[in-house]
Every structure is written in C-alpha cells, then in structure tokens.
N, C-alpha and C positions, 0 to 999 in steps of 0.2 A: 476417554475421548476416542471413541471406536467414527466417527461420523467421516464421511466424505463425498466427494463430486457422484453424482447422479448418471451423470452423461457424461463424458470426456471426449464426444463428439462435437459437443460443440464448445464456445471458447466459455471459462467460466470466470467471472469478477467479484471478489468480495470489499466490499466497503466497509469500514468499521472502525470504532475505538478501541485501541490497542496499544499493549506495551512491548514490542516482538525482541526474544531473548533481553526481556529488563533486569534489573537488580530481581533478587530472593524476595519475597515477600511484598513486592508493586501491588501498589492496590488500582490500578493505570489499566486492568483489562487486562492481564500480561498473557503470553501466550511464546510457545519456544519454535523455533528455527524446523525442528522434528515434526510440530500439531500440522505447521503450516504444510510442511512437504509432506504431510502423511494425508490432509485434507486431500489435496490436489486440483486448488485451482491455477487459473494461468496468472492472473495477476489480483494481486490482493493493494488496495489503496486504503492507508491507513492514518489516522486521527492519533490524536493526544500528546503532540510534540508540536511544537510552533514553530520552531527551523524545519525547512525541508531541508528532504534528501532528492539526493537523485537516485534514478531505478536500479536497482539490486537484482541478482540471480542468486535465489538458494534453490538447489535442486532443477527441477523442473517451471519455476515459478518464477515470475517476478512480483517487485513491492516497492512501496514507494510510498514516502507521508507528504503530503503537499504542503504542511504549513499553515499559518495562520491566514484568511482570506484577506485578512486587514492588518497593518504592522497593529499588536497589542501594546504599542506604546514610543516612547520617542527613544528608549533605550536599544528600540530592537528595527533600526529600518528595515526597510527590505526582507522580510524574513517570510512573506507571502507570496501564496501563488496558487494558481490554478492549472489540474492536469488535467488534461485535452489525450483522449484516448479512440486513435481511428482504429476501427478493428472490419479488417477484411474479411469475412465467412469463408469465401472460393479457396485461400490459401490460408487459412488459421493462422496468419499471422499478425501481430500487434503494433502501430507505430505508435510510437510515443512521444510526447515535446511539454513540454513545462511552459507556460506561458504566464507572467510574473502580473497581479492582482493589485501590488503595493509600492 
C-alpha cells in the first residue's frame, strides 16, 4: 500500500467502508491506524459499524463513522446519524457537528 493524497493543498475526504484497526482477519474492509496516516487525508468518514463515534485524531487526520441512517431495529435506538461537514478553503480548517437522523 505505497498510495497517498495527490495535493495536500487542498483539504482531502475519503468516504468509505471500513473496518480501521479491526480484529485479524475482518472481512469488514479492515484497514490499520498506519494505511490511514500514511494515506494522508484530513478526514476520512467511514461505514460498516452502526453506533457512531464521535471524531477521532490519529496522526494528522480525523475520522469518524456516522452510524446507521435509520435505527436498524427496535433493539438499537438512537444509534443514527448524520455528519454535516463545513469546510472553509481560506483557512484549511474543518468544523464538524453530528446531527442525529433517528
């Protein structure tokens, strides 16, 4: 996995399914903590978990899984959501907020 960010001038976002640092053997997309910081985008928004998180810093990075958009059932309310990502160009910076779907 030699691959990475293009530009680092401008802000970069990867969307994806993903398992980041999962169990050995995840068949989930899995991907480590290292691929992500060595890629080097600014925020990675990631899939394949139905609880969100809230945003994380490895490295130079942020990340964050949003959750299911719909509760996937009556066992799990509330477990959705939507992130909502304002991104200024002038100052390269990211504001972030979660705003809940379910």
């Amino acid at each position: 996995f030699d691959k990475h960010v293009d530009d680092s001038s401008k802000i970069n976002i990867v969307c994806g399914y993903a398992d980041l640092d999962g169990e050995i053997g995840s068949t989930n997309c899995p991907i480590s903590s290292q691929e992500m910081n060595r890629f080097g985008a600014d925020y990675y928004a990631f899939g394949s978990r139905h609880q969100k998180t809230d945003f994380a810093k490895k490295g130079g990075s942020m990340y964050s899984y949003c959750g299911s958009l719909e509760c996937p059932g009556f066992e799990n309310p509330h477990v959705g959501g939507v992130k909502f990502l304002n991104i200024d160009f002038l100052i390269s910076g990211i504001e972030i907020r979660h705003i809940r779907s379910s």
